[in-house]
N, C-alpha and C positions, 0 to 999 in steps of 0.2 A: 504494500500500500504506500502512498504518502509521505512524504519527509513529516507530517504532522501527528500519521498517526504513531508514531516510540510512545516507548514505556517508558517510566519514569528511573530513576535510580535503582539499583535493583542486585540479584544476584542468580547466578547459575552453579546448578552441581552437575558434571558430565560424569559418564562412570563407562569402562572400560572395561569388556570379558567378553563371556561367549553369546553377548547378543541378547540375553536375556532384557525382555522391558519390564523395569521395577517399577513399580508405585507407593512411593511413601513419600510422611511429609520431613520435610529438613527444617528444623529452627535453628534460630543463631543468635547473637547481638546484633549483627547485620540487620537481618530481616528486620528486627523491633525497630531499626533507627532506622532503619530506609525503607519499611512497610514493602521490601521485594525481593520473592525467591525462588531460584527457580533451578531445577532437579531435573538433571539429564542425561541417564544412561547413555553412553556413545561409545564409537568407532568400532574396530576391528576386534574382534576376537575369532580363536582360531577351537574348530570341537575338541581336539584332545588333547591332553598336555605335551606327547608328541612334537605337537604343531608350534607351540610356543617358542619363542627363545630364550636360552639356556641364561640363566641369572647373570652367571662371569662375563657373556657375550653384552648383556645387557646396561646401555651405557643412557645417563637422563639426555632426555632433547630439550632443546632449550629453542626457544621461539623467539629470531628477531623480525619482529613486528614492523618493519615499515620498509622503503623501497621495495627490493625484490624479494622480500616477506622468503627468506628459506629458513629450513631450520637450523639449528647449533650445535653440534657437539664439542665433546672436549677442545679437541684441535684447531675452534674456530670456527669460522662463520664458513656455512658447506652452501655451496651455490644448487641452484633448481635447475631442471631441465624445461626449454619453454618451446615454442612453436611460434614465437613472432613474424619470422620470417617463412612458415609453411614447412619448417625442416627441425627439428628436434636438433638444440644447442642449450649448451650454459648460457643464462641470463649474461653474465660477466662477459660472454664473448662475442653477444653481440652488440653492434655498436649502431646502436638506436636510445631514443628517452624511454626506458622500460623501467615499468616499476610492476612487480607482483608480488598477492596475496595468493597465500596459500591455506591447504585445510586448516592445518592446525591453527591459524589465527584466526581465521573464521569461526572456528569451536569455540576457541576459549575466550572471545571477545564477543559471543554473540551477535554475532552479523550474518544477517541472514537476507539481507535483500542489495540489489547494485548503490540504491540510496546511501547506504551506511559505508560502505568503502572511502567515500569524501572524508572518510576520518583519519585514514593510512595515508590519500592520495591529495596532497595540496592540490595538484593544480586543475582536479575534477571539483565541478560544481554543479549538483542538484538541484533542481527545485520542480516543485511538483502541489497545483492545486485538489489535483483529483489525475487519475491513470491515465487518462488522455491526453492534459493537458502537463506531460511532464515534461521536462527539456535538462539534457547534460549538455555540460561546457568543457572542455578543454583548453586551457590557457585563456580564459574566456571567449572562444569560439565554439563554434557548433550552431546554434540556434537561438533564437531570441525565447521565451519566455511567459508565458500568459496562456490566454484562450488558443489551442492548438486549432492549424488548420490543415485539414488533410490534404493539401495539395500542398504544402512544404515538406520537405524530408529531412529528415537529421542528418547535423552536420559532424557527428562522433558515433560511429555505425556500434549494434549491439550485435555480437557473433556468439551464439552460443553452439559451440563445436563447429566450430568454422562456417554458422548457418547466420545468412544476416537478419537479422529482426525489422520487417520493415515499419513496424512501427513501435512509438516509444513507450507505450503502458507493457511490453514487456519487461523491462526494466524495474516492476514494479512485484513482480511477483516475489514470492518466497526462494531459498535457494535450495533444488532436490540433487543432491549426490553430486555439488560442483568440488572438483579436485585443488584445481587455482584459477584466479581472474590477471590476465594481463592487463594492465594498462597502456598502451603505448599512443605517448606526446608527438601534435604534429603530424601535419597530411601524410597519410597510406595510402596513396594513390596508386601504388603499383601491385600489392599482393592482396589487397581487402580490398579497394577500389572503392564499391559502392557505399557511396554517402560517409565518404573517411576524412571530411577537409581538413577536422580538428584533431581527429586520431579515431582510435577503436579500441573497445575493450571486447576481448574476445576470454570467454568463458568456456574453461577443462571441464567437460566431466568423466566422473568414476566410469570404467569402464567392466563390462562383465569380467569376474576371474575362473579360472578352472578350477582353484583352492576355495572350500567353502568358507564366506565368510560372511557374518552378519552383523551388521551394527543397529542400536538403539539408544534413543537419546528422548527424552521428557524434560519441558522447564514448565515451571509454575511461578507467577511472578504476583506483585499488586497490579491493579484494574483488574482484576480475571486472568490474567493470561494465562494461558497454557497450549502448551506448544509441544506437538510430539514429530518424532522423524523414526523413521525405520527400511530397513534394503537388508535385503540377503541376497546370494551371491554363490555360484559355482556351476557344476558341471551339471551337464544335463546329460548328455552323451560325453562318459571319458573323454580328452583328447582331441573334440570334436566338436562341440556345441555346448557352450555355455549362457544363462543367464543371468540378472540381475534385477530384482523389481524394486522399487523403491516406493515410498508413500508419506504423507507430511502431511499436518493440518497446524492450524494458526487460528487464536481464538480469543480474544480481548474486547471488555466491554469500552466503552465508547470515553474520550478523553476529554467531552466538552458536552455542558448540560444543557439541553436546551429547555430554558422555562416554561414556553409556551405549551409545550406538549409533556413535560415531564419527564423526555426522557435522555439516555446521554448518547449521545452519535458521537461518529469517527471513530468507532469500533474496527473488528480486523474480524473477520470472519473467513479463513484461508485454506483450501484444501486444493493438493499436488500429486503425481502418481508418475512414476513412468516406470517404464518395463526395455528392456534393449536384450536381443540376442545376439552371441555374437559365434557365428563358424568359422572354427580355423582347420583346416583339414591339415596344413604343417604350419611350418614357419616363414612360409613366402607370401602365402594368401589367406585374406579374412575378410569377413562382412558381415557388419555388423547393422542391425535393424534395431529402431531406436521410434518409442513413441510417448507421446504425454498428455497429458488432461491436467488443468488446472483450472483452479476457478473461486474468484472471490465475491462473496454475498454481503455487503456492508452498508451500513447508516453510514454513509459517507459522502460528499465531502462538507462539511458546515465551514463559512469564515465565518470572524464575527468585527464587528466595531471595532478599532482600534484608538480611532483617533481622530481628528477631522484638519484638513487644509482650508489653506483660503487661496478662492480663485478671484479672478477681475470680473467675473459676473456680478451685477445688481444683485446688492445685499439679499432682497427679499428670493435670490435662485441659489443661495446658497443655503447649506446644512442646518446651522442654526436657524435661519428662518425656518425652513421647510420641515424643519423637527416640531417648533414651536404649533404653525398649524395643524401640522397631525395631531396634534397632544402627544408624540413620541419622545422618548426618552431610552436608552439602552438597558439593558440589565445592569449596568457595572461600568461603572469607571473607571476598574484597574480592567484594563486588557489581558492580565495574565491569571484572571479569576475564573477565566474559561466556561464563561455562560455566554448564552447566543438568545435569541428568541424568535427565529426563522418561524414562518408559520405554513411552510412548504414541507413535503418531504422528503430527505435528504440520501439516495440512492445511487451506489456506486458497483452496479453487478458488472463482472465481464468473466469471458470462457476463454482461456488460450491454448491452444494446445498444435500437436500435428507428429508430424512422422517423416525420421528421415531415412537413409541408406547408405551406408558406406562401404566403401570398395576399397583393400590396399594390394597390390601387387607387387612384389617386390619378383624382378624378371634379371635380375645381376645386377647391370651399370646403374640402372634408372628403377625408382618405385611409381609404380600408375597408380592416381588416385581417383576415386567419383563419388561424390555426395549428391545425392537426388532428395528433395525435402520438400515438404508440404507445411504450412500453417495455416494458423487460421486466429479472430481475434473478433469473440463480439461483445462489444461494448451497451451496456443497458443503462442509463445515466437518468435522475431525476435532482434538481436541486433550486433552490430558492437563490435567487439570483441578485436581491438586493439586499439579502443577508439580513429581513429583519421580519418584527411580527405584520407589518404594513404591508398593504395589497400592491404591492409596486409591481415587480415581472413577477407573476405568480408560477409561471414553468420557464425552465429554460435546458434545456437537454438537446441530447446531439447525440443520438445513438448511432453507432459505425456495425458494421460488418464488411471486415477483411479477410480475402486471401490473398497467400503467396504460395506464389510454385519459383525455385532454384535446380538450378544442374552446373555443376562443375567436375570439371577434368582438367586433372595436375598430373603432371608428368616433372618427379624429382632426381638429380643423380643425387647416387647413395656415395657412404664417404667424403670423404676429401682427395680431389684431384686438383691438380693446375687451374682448374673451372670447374667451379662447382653450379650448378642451376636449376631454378622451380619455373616451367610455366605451363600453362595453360588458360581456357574456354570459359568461359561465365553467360549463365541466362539465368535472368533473374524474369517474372512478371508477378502483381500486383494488380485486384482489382477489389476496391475501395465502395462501398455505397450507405450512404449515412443519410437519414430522415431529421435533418433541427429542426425542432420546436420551440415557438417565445409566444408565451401569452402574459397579460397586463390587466392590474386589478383598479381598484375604485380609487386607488392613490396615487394611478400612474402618474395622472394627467398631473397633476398641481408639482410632483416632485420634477417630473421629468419636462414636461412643457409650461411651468411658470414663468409670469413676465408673456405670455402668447395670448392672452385673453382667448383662450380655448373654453366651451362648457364642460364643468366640472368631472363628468364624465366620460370625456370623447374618447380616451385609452380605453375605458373598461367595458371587457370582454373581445380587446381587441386581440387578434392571432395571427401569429408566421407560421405558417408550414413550407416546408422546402423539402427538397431531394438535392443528393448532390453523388455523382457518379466519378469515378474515374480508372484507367486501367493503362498501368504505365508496362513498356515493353523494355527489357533494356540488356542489352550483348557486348563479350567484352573478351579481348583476347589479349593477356599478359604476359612479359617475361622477364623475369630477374637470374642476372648472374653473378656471380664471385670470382673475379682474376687473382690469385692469388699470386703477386706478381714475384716477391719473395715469402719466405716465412715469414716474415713482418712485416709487410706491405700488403695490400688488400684495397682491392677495387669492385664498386658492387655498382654497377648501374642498370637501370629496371624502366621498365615502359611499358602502359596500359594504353590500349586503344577502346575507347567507349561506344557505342550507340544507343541513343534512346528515343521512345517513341512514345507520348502522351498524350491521351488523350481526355480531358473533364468537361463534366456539364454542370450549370446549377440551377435549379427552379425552384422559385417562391412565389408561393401567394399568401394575398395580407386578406382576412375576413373580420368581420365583427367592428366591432366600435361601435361613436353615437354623433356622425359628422353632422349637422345641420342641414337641410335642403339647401340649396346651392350657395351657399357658404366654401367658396373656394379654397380659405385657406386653413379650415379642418384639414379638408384634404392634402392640402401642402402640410400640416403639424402630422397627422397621422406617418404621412410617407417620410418624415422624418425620423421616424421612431424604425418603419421598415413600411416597405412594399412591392409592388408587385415588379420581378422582374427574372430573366432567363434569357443564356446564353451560353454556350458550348465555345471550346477550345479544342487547338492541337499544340501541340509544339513535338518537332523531332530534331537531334543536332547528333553532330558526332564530336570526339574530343579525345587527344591524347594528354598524357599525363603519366608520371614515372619521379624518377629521381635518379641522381648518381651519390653514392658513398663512397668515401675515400677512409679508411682505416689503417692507423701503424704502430705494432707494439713496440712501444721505445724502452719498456724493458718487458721482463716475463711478468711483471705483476702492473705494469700501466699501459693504457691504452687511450691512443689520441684518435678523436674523429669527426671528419667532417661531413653535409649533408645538404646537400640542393634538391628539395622536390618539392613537387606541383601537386595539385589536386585539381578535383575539380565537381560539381553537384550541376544538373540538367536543369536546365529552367522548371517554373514550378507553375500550379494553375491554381488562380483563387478559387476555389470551393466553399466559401462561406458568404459569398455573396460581394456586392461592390456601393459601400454608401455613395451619397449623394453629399456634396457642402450644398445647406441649405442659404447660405447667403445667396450663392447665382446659377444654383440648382446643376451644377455639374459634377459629373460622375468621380469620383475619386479612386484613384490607383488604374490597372487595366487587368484584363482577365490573365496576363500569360507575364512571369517576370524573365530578368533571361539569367543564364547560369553563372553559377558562383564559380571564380574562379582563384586556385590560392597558389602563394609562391614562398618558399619557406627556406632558410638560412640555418641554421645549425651545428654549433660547436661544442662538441664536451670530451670529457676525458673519464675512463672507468680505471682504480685504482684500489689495489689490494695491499694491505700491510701489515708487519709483523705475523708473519706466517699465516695471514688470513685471520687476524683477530680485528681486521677493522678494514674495511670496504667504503671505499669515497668516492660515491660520482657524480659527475655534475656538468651541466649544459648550459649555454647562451644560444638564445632562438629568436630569429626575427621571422614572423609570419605577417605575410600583405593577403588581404582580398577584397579581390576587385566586383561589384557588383552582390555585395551580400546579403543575402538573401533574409529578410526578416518579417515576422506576423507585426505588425502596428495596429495601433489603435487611433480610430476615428475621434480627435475629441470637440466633434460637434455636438449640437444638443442631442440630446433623448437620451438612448443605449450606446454603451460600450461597443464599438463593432470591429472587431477584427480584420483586415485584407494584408494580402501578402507584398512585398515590397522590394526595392532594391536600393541599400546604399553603395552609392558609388564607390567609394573606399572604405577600410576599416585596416585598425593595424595592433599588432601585439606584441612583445618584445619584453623579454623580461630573462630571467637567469633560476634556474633550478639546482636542487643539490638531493640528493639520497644521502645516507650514513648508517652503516649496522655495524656492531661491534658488540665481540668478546673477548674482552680482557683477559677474564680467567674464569676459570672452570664454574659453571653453575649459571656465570650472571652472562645478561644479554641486552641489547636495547635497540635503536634505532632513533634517527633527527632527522625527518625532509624538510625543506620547504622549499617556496615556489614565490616569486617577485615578477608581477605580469604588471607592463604597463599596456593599458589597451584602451585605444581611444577610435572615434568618430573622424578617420581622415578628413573625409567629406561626408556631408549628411544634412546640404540644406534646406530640404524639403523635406522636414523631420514633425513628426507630431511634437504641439507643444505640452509642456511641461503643466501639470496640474495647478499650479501657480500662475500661466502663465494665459490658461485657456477663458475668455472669455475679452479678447483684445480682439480687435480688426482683422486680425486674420487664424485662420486653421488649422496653418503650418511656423514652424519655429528652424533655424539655422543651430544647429546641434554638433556641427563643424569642430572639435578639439577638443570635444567632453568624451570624457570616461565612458567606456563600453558598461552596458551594464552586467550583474552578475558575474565580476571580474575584480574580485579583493585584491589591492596593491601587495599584501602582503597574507600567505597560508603557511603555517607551522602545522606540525605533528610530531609528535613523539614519545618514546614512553619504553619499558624496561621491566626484565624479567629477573627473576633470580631463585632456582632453587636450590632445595637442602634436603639431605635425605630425614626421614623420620624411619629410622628402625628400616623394613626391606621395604618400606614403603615413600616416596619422592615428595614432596610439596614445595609451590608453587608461591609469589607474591606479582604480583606485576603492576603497572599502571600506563593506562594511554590519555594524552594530552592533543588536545588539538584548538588550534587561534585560527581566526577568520576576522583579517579586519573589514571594513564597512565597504557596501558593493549598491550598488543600487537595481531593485529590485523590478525597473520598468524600463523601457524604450524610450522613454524622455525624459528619462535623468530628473525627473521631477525630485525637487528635496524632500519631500514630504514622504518618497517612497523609498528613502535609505536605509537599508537595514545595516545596523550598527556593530561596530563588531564584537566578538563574543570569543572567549574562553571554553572549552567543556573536557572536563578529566574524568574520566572512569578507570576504578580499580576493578581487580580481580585477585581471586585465589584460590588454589586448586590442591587436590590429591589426584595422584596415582599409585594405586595399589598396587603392590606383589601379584594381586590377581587379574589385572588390567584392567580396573574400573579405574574411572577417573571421576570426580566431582569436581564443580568450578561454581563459587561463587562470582560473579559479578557486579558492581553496581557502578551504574551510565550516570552522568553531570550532579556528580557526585556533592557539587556547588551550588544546586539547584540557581544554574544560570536562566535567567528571561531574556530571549530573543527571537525573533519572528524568522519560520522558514520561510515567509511567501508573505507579500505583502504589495497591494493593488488597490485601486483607486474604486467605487463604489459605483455602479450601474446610473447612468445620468450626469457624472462627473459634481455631485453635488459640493466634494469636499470630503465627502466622508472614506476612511481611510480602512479596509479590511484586512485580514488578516489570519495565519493559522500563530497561533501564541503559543512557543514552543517551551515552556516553562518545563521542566522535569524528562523532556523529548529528547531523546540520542536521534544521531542524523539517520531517519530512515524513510 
């Protein structure tokens, strides 16, 4: 779900054996002072003591938690095996911005959704109203932020097992059976391609074993929660045929009360399955069938009040006035007391699932690979749109149904030769069809058209229904090589060729209201709000894109490297519709934007020290794009209305750093951070600023301001350390993470600056002699207030919404 729906401070026990799922309750001091706990049998155990390994053999792992998250033993910090580049390497060896999480931090940190990684990963940024309208950043690119519109595509692609997610309420689900998440900073234009301008996080999962193996894991926290996971694992046919089934549910009652009705929303109601066979008849070839269902039932998403701005409209069209008339007043005046009084109901169902195919051949020089996938993504939305008990937009929902179909074929050499190289075939299609709904109650009119001497009622019972269709084609043929020109010199240059082909429609009609008989300009305020209108689109283009790498290890433990590449995203088709400026009734924006194109600079160095007790890397990146691609908001009168856009420039540029390190034996820790300066090259047809909206004109010069949702500055960090107890290990640790202030709209509006924030969560754990593990946890642990999300109020009255993250770890 939601960056807004986390739990509060809290605690986990994992436990570790033969799979067995326990049920009892844990108390502590913990729990009494932070009201949260939560009990979870997990990982691997093996059926009989046999299978185990032998004590002496048995050495503690120690977890450094940040950059490329691998684990620790005695000897230092042990590097991961990754797949960034499509070919199985050392994290350390290859020379890219890579940062990965692995299982074990995801266990013992409770993280369980792509949301919550923003706490490992500086220079990722979430933000998420409700599953649809969710948006990641990289270096503050990717995408803008708000009301999503299905004819934009994300600018930081989501792979889960090398399968792209074409849309972004994946991101939002639980995590079933994932092994590690890479990160990787900075257009992939050559080996991920689609929709990579910012980067891509591509997600491992567990794969079938031939060895039986089954894990279980239960947390039980405050608000309700309780959370179970479980997968067994092994042979089906000796030698031959193995499976894996997995299963999850996610279950918390609701973080914010709503008066009106009594009761509490932004609950998590979460349930996950997937089953994957995999045939290996030797060690050359395997194929492995992989399928899922997931699906979330919640009271969700509510904002509530936060605050109020003041615009340049006539006093009497602003908040306070327009409160005073209602006789409205909020539930609360502290924002972070998490009452709402919506008088809507507040409904965030969706189903995601699908089914993929994988093929590896391994044939001597070269391994042939093919993924064939299916998904699918339906979105059911209900919610109160002007966030209060008042008849203002009484519906406003946007229900989607998505599929995609994918086929790729890679062709890898195996080893290390003179040249080593990945390429292959991409077809990707996508077809999209969503029905928005907006209707408007007995309080539209005075909040939304005052100051228009409209009669009282002319909003009420007025309605939008629309359709909105779209079905993108899109083929792609890549190749990356490795000159290895000496043993320490290395040359990697790569080149994607794209095509795509697009096509969207969108239809509305406006019914209802109480216009006056020929009373012309009812009908001018009405169509202000919406109206009737439809019109279809294409666009097709082609495009290359790629990079060159240049790598040199200047000794065995440092490595320099440089990085020129391209990216590039297809033009996009508004699908939400196209307002009107009602000052001289002309259309704003156009149905078709054209493609985003990026060009990227990057220098760093990866560094090992003292026999791998300390790992230093670190990067300088200049990212330019040209024509970026963003959803805006109209802020003329009525509603809030979203259309897609193009700023002519935008730029980023800023310096990263990773750090893990073991000193000695037991203890372990990790320090990223990430310093992005990212601003509005040009951008002077920019919506204005909430402050600024109600002057002579529509648009604002936004030319050398801040990108939004782009902190100058992101830290994280934090630190392990065990100790034996008797045959049995424990655990202390803590993670830290700063975000300073970003701002949370496309117009830089002050009023929409989220501030910056501090949040530490400890933990601490057993592992027993018999491999259970317990993990208590507890998230902001400071009980910091600060807003994930935070946006300007349906009508642009001033008034300021918001999800109040009081007691909420990032998820």
């Amino acid at each position: 779900m939601p960056s807004h729906t986390g739990s509060g401070p809290g605690a986990e026990v994992k436990t570790r054996g033969l799979g067995m799922l326990t049920n009892f309750k844990f108390k502590s001091a913990l729990l009494a002072a932070t009201a949260y706990a939560v009990l979870a049998p997990a990982a691997f155990g093996q059926e009989t003591a046999s299978d185990t390994t032998p004590a002496e053999e048995s050495q503690p792992i120690i977890l450094a938690q940040g950059g490329s998250g691998p684990v620790v033993t005695v000897g230092g910090v042990e590097s991961v095996t990754v797949t960034a580049r499509r070919r199985e390497e050392m994290a350390q060896d290859v020379p890219v911005s890579l940062s990965v999480i692995g299982i074990q931090q995801i266990e013992t940190t409770g993280t369980y959704n792509v949301g919550q990684i923003q706490l490992y990963t500086p220079a990722i940024q979430y933000f998420s109203s409700n599953p649809r309208n969710t948006a990641i950043t990289i270096r503050g690119l990717g995408v803008s932020f708000g009301l999503t519109n299905d004819g934009l595509e994300q600018g930081v692609g989501v792979y889960i097992d090398d399968v792209y997610m074409g849309r972004p309420a994946a991101s939002t689900f639980d995590f079933v059976d994932v092994q590690r998440i890479e990160v990787l900073r900075g257009p992939q234009g050559t080996l991920f391609g689609k929709n990579t301008t910012a980067g891509a996080i591509n997600i491992a999962l567990q794969k079938p074993t031939f060895d039986r193996q089954i894990q279980a894991e239960t947390s039980v926290g405050n608000y309700g929660f309780l959370q179970g996971k479980g997968s067994i694992s092994g042979a089906v046919i000796d030698n031959l045929l193995a499976a894996r089934f997995s299963v999850e549910g996610t279950l918390r009652d609701g973080m914010v009360h709503n008066v009106t009705t009594g009761k509490d929303v932004n609950n998590q109601n979460d349930f996950s399955t997937r089953t994957q066979f995999l045939y290996r008849p030797n060690d050359k070839f395997s194929l492995r069938l992989e399928g899922d269902y997931n699906a979330q039932h919640a009271m969700c998403c509510a904002l509530g009040i936060v605050g109020v701005g003041t615009t340049l409209k006539s006093a009497n069209r602003q908040y306070p006035a327009l409160a005073a008339q209602a006789n409205y007043a909020t539930p609360s005046t502290d924002p972070f007391d998490r009452k709402i009084d919506a008088n809507s109901p507040a409904q965030a169902n969706q189903v995601f699932g699908g089914a993929g195919l994988y093929a590896d051949w391994d044939v001597g020089p070269v391994t042939l690979t093919s993924i064939t996938a299916w998904r699918t993504w339906n979105w059911d939305p209900a919610s109160d749109r002007d966030f209060t008990k008042l008849s203002i937009q009484t519906i406003s929902a946007n229900p989607d149904n998505q599929n995609q179909y994918s086929q790729e074929f890679r062709v890898a050499s195996n080893g290390t030769q003179t040249v080593d190289y990945v390429a292959g075939l991409y077809y990707f299609r996508q077809k999209i069809d969503a029905t928005p709904v907006a209707a408007y109650g007995a309080d539209a009119t005075n909040w939304l058209l005052a100051g228009t001497n409209s009669p009282a009622n002319l909003l009420s019972g007025y309605r939008a229904d629309a359709t909105a269709h779209s079905d993108t084609k899109s083929y792609a043929a890549f190749a990356q090589a490795t000159w290895n020109i000496t043993p320490d010199l290395h040359l990697t240059p790569g080149l994607r060729y794209t095509y795509e082909d697009k096509f969207g429609s969108f239809s509305q009609v406006v019914s209802g209201g109480n216009p006056r008989p020929g009373i012309a300009a009812d009908i001018t305020n009405l169509n202000s709000i919406a109206r009737n209108q439809a019109y279809s689109a294409k666009f097709n283009n082609g495009s290359v894109s790629g990079q060159a790498n240049l790598s040199y290890d200047l000794t065995q433990d440092t490595m320099l490297y440089a990085t020129y590449s391209t990216g590039y995203k297809s033009g996009g088709i508004n699908l939400a519709g196209l307002p009107v400026d009602s000052n001289n009734n002309t259309v704003i924006g156009t149905a078709v934007i054209k493609p985003e194109n990026v060009t990227n600079y990057e220098f760093g160095v990866k560094n090992e020290f003292f026999g791998r007790k300390l790992l230093l890397n670190a990067d300088l990146f200049d990212t330019e794009v040209k024509n970026y691609q963003v959803n805006v908001v109209d802020t003329g009168p009525g509603a809030l209305r979203g259309y897609l856009a193009n700023i002519p420039k935008v730029r980023s540029r800023g310096v990263e750093f990773d750090t893990q390190f073991a000193p000695f034996e037991n203890f372990s820790g990790y320090l990223s951070g990430a310093y992005t300066a990212g601003e509005y090259v040009q951008f002077a047809n920019a919506p204005c600023p909430l402050e600024l909206i109600g002057n002579s004109t529509s648009q604002c010069n936004l030319s050398g301001k801040p990108l939004p949702g782009a902190p100058k500055w992101a830290v994280s960090g934090g630190s392990e350390y065990r100790f034996p107890i008797g045959q049995d290990m424990s655990y202390v640790g803590f993670d830290a993470s700063y975000r300073a202030s970003a701002y949370s709209d496309a117009s830089d509006s002050k009023y929409l600056k989220i501030d910056s924030y501090t949040l530490v969560n400890l933990r601490a754990g057993l592992i027993t002699s018999g491999n259970w593990e317990f993990v208590i946890w507890a998230k902001n642990i400071f009980d910091t207030h600060y807003y994930q999300y935070l946006q300007a109020q349906t009508g642009n009255s001033g008034a300021l919404s918001a999800f109040s993250a009081t007691h909420a770890p990032l998820e």
